[in-house]
C-alpha positions as CSV (number, residue, x, y, z in Angstrom):
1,X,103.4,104.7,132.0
2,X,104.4,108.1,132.7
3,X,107.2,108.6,130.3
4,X,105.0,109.0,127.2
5,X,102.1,108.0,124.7
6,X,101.6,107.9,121.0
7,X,98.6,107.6,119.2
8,X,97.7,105.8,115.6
9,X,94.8,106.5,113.6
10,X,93.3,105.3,110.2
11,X,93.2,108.2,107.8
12,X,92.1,108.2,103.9
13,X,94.9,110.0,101.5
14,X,95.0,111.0,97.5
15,X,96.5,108.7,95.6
16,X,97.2,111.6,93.3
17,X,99.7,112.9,96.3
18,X,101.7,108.9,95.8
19,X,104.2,108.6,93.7
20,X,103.0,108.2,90.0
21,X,104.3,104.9,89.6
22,X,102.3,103.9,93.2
23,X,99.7,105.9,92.3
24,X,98.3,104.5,89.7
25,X,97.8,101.0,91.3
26,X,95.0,102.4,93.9
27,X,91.7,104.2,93.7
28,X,91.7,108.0,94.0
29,X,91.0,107.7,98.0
30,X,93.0,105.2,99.9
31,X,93.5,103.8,103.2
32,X,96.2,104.4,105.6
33,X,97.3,104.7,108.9
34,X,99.1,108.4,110.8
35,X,100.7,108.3,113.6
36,X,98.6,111.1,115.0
37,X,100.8,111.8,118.3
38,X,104.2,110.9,120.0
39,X,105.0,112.0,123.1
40,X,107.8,111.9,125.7
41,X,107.7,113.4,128.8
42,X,110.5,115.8,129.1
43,X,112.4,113.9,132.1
44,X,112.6,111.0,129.7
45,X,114.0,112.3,126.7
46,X,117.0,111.3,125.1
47,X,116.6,107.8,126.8
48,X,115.3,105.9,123.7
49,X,111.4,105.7,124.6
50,X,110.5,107.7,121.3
51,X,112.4,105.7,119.6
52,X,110.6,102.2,121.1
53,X,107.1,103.9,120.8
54,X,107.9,104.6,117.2
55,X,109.0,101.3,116.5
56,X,106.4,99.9,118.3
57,X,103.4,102.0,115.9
58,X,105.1,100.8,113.0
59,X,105.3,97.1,114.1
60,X,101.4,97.8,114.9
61,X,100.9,99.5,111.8
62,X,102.6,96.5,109.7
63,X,99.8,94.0,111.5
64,X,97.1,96.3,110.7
65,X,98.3,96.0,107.3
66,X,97.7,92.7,107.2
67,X,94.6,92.3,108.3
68,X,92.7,95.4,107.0
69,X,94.3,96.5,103.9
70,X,96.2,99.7,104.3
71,X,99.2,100.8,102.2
72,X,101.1,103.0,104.3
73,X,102.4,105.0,107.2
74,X,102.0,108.4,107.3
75,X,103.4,111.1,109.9
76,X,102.5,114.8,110.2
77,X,105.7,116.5,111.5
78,X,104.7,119.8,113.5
79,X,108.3,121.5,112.7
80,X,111.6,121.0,110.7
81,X,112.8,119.1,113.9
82,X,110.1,116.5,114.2
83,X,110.7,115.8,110.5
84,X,114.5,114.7,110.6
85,X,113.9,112.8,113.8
86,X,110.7,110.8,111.8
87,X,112.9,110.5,108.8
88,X,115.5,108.6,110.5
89,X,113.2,105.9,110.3
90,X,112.6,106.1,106.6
């Protein structure tokens, strides 16, 4: 498809940067998965594919979960506008 891509990958994070009360029920190094890219081409935005493609990684995150062990979802936001649009789904 030409209207965009997203990539996941399986990264290790501190438990120290958890919340305490999370925290403190992992080992120092745990496992988790990052959505490492999202994508839309610009003739597509505003149509609702990053919004599919993000539910999509999550759904695909929440299998690998399941079957490998990892206790989150993690995003890297390049810039203050990334963030908000990652945060509206929590």
């Amino acid at each position: 498809m030409d209207w965009g891509f997203f990539t996941l990958a399986f990264c290790e994070i501190q438990a120290e940067v958890l919340p305490r009360n999370i925290a403190k029920k992992y080992p120092a190094k745990v496992p988790a998965a990052k959505l490492a890219r999202l994508a839309v081409s610009k003739k597509h935005q505003r149509k609702g594919f990053g919004k599919n493609m993000m539910v999509n990684a999550l759904e695909r995150a929440m299998i690998i979960s399941r079957n490998i062990g990892i206790m989150g979802f993690f995003v890297d936001a390049k810039d203050e506008k990334a963030r908000k649009y990652y945060e509206q789904f929590g």
